[in-house]
C-alpha positions in Angstrom: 138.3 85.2 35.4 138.2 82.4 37.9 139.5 84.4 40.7 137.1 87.2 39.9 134.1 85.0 39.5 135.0 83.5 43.2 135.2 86.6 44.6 131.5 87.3 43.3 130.4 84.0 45.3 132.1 85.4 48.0 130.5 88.8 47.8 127.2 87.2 47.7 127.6 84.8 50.3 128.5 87.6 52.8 125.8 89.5 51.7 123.1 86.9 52.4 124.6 86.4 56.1 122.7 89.3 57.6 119.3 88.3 56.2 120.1 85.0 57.0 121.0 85.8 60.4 117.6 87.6 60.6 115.5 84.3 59.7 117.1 82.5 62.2 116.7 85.0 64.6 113.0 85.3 64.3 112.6 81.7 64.0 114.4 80.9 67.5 112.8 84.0 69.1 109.0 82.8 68.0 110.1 79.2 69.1 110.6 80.6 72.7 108.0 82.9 72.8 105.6 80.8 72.2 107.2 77.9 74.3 107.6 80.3 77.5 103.7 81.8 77.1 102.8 77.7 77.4 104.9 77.2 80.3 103.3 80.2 81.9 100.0 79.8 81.2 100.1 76.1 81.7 101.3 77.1 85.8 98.9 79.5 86.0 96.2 77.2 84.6 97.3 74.5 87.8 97.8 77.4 90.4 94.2 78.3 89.5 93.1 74.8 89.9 94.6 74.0 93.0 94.1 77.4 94.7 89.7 76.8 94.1 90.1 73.1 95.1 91.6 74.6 98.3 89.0 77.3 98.5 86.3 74.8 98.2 87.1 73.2 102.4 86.3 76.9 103.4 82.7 77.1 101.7 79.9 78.3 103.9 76.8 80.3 103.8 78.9 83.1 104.2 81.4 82.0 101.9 79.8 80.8 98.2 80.9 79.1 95.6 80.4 82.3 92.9 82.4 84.6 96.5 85.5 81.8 96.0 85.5 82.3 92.0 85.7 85.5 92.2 88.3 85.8 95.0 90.2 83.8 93.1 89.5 85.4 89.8 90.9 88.6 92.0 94.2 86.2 92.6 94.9 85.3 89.2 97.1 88.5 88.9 99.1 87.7 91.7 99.5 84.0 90.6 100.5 85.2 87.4 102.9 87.5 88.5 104.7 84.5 90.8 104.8 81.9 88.0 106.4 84.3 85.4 110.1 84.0 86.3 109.9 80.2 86.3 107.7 79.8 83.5 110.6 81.5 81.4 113.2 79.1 82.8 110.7 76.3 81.8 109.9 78.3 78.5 113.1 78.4 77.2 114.3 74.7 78.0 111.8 74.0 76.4 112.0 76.1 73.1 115.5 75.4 72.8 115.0 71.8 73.3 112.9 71.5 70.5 115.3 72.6 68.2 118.0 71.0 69.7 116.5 67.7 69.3 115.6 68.8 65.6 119.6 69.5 65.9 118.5 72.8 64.4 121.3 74.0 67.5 123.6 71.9 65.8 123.3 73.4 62.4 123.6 77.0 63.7 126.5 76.6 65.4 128.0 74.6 63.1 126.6 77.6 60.0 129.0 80.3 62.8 126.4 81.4 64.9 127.8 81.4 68.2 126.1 80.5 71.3 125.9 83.6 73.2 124.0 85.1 69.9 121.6 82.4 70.2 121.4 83.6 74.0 120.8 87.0 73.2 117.7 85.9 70.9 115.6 84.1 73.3 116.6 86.7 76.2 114.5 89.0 73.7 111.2 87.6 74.1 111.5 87.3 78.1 112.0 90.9 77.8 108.4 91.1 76.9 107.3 89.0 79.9 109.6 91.1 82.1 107.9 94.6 81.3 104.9 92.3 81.5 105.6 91.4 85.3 106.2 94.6 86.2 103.0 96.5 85.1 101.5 93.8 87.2 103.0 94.8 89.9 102.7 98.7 89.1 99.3 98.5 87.9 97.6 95.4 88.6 98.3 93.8 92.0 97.2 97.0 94.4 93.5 97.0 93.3 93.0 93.0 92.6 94.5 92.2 96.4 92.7 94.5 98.0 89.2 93.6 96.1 90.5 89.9 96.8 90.3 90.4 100.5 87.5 92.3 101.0 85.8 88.8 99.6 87.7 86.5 101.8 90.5 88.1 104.1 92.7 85.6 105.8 94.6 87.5 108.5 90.6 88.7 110.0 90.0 85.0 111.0 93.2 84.1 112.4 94.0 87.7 114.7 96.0 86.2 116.8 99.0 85.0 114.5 99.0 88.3 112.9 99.5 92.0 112.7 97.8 93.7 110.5 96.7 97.6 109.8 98.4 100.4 111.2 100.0 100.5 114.8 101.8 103.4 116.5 102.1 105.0 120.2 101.6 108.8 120.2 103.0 111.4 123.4 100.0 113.2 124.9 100.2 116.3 126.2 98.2 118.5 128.2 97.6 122.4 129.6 99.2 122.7 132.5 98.6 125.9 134.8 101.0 128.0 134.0 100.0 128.1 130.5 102.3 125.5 129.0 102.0 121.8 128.4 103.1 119.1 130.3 103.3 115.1 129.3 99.7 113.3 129.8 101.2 110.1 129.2 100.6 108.0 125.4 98.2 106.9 123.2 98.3 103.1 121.9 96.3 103.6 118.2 95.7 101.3 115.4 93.9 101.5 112.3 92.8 98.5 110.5 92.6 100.0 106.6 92.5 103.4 104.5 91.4 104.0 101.1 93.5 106.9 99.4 90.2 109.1 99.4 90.2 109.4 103.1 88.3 106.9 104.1 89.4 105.0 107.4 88.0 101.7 108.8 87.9 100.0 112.2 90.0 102.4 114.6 91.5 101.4 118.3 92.8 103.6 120.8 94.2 103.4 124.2 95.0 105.9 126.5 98.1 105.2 129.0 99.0 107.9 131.9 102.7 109.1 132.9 102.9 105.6 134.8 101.8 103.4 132.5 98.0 102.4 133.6 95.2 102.2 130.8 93.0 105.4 131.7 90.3 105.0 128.5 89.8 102.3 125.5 87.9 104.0 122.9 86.5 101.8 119.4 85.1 103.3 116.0 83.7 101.6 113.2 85.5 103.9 111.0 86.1 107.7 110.2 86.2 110.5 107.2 88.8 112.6 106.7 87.5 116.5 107.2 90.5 118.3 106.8 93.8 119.6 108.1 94.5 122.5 110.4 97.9 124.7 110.5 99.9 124.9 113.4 103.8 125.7 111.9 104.6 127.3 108.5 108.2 128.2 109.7 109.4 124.2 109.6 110.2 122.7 106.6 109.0 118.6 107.7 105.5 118.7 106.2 104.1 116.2 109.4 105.1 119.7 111.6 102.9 122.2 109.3 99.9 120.4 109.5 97.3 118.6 112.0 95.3 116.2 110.1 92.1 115.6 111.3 89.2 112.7 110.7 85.9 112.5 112.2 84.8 109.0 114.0 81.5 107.5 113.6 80.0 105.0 116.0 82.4 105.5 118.8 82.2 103.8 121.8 85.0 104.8 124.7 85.5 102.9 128.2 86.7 105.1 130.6 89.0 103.1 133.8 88.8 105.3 136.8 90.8 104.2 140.2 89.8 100.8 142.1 89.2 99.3 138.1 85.7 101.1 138.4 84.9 101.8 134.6 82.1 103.3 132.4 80.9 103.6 129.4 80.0 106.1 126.8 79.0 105.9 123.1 79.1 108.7 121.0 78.1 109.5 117.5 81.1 110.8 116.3 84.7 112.2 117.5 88.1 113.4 115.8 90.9 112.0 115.5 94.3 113.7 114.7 97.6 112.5 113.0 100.2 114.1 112.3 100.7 113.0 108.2 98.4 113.1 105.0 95.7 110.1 104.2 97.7 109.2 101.5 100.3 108.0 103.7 97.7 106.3 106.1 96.9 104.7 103.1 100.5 103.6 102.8 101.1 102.5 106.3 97.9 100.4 106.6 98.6 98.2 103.4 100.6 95.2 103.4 104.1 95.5 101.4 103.0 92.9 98.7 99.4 94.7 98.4 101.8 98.1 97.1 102.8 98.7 93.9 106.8 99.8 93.3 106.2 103.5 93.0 104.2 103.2 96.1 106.9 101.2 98.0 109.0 103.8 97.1 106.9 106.4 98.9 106.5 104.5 101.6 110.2 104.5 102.0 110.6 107.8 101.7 108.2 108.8 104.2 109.3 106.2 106.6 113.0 108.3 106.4 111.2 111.3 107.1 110.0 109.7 110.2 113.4 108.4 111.0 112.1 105.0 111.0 112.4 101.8 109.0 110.2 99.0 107.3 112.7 96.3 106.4 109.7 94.4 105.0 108.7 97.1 103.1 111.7 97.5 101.9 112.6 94.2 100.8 109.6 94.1 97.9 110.9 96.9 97.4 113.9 95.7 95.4 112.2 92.3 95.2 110.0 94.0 92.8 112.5 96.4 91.1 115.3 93.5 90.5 113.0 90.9 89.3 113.6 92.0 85.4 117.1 90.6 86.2 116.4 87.6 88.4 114.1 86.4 85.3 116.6 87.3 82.5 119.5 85.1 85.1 117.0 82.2 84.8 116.2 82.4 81.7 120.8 82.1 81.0 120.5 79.2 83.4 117.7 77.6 81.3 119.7 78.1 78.2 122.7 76.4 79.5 121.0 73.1 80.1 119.7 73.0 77.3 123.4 73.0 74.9 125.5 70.1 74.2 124.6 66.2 73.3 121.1 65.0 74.2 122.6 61.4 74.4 124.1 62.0 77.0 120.7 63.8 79.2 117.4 64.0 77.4 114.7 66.8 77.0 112.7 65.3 79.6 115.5 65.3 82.4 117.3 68.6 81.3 113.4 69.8 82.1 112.9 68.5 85.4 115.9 69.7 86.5 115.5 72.9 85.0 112.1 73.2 87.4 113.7 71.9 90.6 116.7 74.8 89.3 113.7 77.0 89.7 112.4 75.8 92.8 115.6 76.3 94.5 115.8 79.9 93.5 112.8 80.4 94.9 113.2 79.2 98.0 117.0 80.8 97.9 115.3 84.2 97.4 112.8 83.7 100.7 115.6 82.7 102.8 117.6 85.6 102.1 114.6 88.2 102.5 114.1 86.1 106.2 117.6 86.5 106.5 118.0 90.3 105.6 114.4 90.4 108.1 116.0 88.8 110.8 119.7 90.5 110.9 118.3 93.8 109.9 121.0 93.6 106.4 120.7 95.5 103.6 117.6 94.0 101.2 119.1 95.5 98.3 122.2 93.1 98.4 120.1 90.0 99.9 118.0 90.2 96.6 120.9 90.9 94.7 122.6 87.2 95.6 120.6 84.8 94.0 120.5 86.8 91.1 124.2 87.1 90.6 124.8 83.5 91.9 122.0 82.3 88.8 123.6 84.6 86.4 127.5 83.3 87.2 126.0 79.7 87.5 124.3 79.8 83.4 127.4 82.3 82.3 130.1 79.4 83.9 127.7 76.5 82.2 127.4 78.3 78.7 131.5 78.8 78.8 131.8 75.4 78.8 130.1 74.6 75.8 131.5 77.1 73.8 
């Protein structure tokens, strides 16, 4: 009867571990959520703060005080968006800490819960902030920047330190007299933005003969898209079938003749032709952090169809793409601080180190993207380093105190 009886405790006992196990795992999966949407929120809160204290130097009568709230209301996204990996290494120092100095850790592990269980259960809730990040970025982010710098765009007051819009040099060719074409030299053009309607702004163009020697500068406020016209069905590159065409408005051309005579002309309109769709003037105009990830990757495919490359481009590219895994690394780093005796560090320390951890990865991340810029490496594997370096760092530190 005894024997039998203590298998009946035994029965029961194993039975409860599963809902047991459930308790605890909502109870330490609430504790971080709630800690890493403080430690978020709180940096966004001072990113907010400072970012309108520094708008406030820049305040003129062109520039209000309602234009810098809402250019920074506009920002918020993109602050958010930055502060998010971090704020879950803060977040979950700071949730685990919490229990650890409740020695609610102690009890777990001591009840058989192991520590890479306990892991797994606050990796769940930064899975929420990591789909969170990225429908920022896919959703979010292209529309805020761009109605963020038509309030207040930095790169139009300081023109000489940056490029900006859309630069390329295009052959010219002409009729010759036997019915053919001959080469007419090259035309510098830039355009400064494009909407995906069609819409073009401020457009540059210079004309260059065979021997390098500016012939005509012409200027346009901006143009309309009006069409495209067929020239070649029998290719299969789509930049070959078509001519696409817009029509400028408020043109102005200088013409350069011999002995640097010059005159000049203003029209009403003109056209101008390119050889792809608005859609990808759209792409080739906007900045690589202005895109979202599914138009980065359009952009890159179009640039291989041009045979060319944007390493930039390319490099938020898979910034954006592996940042699920560079905040799920941090957020094994944060919880390897946080395990083992608090006599020996406290909450507050294992904290500050846990932001300067944070800190570093950041900094780690735009050196190699200068790096990958610079040496022309792949992007892919530059992002990839910090993010396996974090995650062998807090898998080597959580070994140790199993």
């Amino acid at each position: 009867m005894r024997s039998l009886f203590s298998k009946s405790v035994a029965t029961d006992q194993l039975a409860r571990v599963p809902s047991n196990l459930k308790v605890l795992s909502r109870y330490v999966k609430l504790n971080a959520l709630l800690a890493i949407i403080g430690a978020v929120l709180g940096l966004w809160a001072l990113q907010l703060v400072f970012s309108y204290l520094s708008e406030l130097d820049s305040l003129d009568d062109s520039y209000t005080m309602g234009q810098a709230i809402q250019y920074i209301f506009y920002r918020s996204p993109y602050f958010l968006e930055q502060f998010i990996p971090t704020g879950a290494l803060l977040g979950a120092v700071v949730g685990l800490g919490l229990l650890a100095n409740k020695s609610e850790l102690v009890v777990m592990r001591a009840a058989g819960v192991s520590v890479y269980r306990i892991v797994s259960w606050v990796l769940q809730p930064a899975l929420i902030f990591v789909i969170l990040a990225l429908a920022i970025n896919q959703f979010v982010l292209p529309t805020s920047n761009q109605l963020a710098k038509e309030i207040n765009d930095a790169d139009s007051k300081s023109l000489v330190t940056s490029v900006r819009g859309y630069w390329t040099v295009q052959p010219r060719f002409k009729k010759s007299e036997d019915g053919g074409t001959k080469p007419d030299g090259s035309d510098i053009l830039y355009i400064d933005y494009a909407d995906v309607k069609g819409n073009i702004g401020e457009v540059k163009r210079w004309h260059l003969d065979n021997n390098g020697n500016l012939q005509t500068a012409v200027h346009a406020e901006g143009g309309k898209y009006i069409g495209r016209e067929s020239l070649d069905t029998t290719t299969d590159k789509l930049s070959e079938q078509y001519r696409y065409d817009w029509q400028l408005n408020n043109m102005t051309e200088l013409s350069i003749n011999q002995g640097f005579e010059s005159s000049q002309a203003v029209s009403t309109s003109d056209t101008l032709s390119l050889p792809f769709a608005p859609e990808s003037v759209y792409l080739l105009t906007r900045k690589a952090e202005d895109l979202s990830l599914t138009q980065l990757y359009e952009h890159r495919q179009f640039m291989r169809q041009q045979d060319q490359r944007s390493l930039s481009h390319e490099l938020a590219f898979w910034q954006k793409l592996l940042s699920p895994l560079s905040i799920l690394s941090l957020v094994i780093v944060a919880c390897s601080f946080v395990f083992g005796s608090l006599r020996t560090h406290s909450l507050g320390l294992r904290i500050v180190v846990a932001l300067l951890f944070g800190l570093l990865f950041s900094y780690v991340q735009d050196l190699v993207g200068f790096v990958s810029l610079a040496t022309g490496f792949s992007p892919m594997l530059m992002v990839l380093l910090p993010i396996i370096g974090s995650a062998i760092l807090g898998g080597y530190l959580l070994k140790r105190q199993m």
